[in-house]
N, C-alpha and C positions, 0 to 999 in steps of 0.2 A: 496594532498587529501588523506587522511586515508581510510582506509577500509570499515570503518562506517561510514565514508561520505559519500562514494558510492552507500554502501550497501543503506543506509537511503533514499536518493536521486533516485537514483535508483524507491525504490519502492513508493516513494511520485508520482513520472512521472506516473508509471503505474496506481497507482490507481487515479489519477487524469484524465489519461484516459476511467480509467472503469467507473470512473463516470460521465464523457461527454459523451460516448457512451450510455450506459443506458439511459438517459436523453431523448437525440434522440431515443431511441429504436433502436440500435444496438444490440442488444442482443449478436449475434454470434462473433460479434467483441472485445464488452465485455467481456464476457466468454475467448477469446482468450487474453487479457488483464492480466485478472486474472488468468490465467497461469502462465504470467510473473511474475504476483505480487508473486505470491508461490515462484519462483524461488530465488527473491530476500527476501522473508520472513524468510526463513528457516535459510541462516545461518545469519540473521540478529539477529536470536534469539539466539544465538551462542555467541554474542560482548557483551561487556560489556558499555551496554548503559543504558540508565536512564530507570525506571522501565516502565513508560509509554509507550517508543519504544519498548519497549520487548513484552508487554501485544498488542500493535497494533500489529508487528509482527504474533505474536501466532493467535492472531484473525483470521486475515487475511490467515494464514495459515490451519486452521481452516474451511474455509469456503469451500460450495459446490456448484457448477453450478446453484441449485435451490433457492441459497440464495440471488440471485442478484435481485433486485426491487427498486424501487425511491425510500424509506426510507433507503435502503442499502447505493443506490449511495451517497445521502446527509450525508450519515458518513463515506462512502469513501473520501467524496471532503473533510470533517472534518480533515479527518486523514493523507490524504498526505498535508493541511498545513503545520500541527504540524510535520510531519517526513521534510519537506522541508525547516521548521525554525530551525528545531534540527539539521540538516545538516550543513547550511550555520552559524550556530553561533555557531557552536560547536570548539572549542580549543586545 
């Protein structure tokens, strides 16, 4: 597993988290969620990945405590797909 496997993966888990949390109205759990996701964002944006993991990346890194709400979550669940298919089929 490469580095930007991890990295990708990684942050597809967490926000897959933050978006089941929120959902339920976890709020504090979510938030604490997206901490991680930051964690894994930063140097994902760093790898030399397809433009689109970059641009999620930044987003997400981007983002603040008050940004989180059900429109948020459903393009969180969007975006840890696509970073968990970029992962697993990446070569």
């Amino acid at each position: 597993m490469t580095d930007l496997q991890l990295l990708a993966g990684s942050l597809s888990n967490d926000l897959f988290r933050v978006a089941s949390l929120t959902q339920r109205g976890s709020m504090k759990a979510a938030l604490r969620f997206l901490k991680e996701a930051k964690r894994w964002s930063s140097p994902l944006q760093q790898q030399a990945a397809a433009e689109y993991i970059v641009k999620i990346a930044k987003d997400v890194s981007d983002k603040t405590p008050n940004d989180i709400s059900l429109s948020e979550a459903e393009k969180y669940l969007m975006c840890g797909v696509l970073l968990q298919n970029y992962a697993l089929h990446l070569k």
